[in-house]
N, C-alpha and C positions, 0 to 999 in steps of 0.2 A: 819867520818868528811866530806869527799867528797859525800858519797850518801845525806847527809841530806844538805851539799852546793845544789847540784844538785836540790833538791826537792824545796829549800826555789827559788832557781832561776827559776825552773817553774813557781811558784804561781806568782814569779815578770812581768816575760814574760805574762803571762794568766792574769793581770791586776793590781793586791795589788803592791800598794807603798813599794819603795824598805824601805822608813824609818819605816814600819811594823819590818825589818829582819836585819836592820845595827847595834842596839843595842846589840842583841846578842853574833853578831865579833868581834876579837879582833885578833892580834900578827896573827899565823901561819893561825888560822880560818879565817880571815877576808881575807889574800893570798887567799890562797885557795879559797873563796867563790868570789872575784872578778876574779880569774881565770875559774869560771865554769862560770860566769855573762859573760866574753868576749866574752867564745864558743860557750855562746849559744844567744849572740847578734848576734855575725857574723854570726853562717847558721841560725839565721832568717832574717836577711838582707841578705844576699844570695840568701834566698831561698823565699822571700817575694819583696825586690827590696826597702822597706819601712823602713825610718829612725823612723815610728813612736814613737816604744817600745825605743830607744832609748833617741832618744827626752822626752818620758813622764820621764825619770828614770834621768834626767837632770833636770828636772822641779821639779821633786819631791824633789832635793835635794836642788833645790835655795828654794825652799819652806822651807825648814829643816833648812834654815837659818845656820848660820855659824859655830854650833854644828858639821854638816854634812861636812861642806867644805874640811876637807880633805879626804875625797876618792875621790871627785873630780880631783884629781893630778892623779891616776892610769887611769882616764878611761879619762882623757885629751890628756895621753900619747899615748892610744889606739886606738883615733880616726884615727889619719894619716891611718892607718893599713885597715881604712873600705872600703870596694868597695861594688857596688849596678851593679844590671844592668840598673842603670839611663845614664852611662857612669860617663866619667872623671868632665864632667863640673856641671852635677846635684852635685856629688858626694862634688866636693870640695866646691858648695853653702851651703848643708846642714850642713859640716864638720863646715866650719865657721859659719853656726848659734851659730851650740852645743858649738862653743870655745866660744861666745857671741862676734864676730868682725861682 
């Protein structure tokens, strides 16, 4: 379950829309599969500086319309948690984009 999270979260990070791989989730899989989606947002903003993959995976889901709307809540939760090397003041702009304030 966790290697095939891992793999579907590459393909996300590498560009396909997360609503390609949300239907498949569900109950324990869907944990899990937004668990591997965090670690591998954070060391790519870590290691990138770039809110962009995140942002597109936010877009994708206001796209998905209100089907989608609840994973929203897990990875709303997640944002506080994100640091860049933009510093504190870039960081907390982008943070409130992705909340939409």
């Amino acid at each position: 379950m966790q290697a095939e999270a891992q793999k579907d979260v590459k393909m996300i990070l590498d560009g396909i829309s997360i609503l390609e791989y949300l239907p498949d989730y569900s109950g324990l899989e869907a944990m899990v599969f937004l668990e591997e989606l965090e670690k591998a947002l954070k060391a790519d903003l870590s290691s990138s500086g770039d809110f962009g993959k995140i942002e597109k995976i936010f877009n994708d889901l206001d796209r998905g319309g209100k089907k989608f709307g609840g994973i929203k809540i897990p990875l709303l939760r997640f944002i506080p948690q994100l640091e860049s090397v933009a510093g504190v003041s870039g960081d907390v702009t982008k943070k409130m984009v992705l909340r939409g304030i």
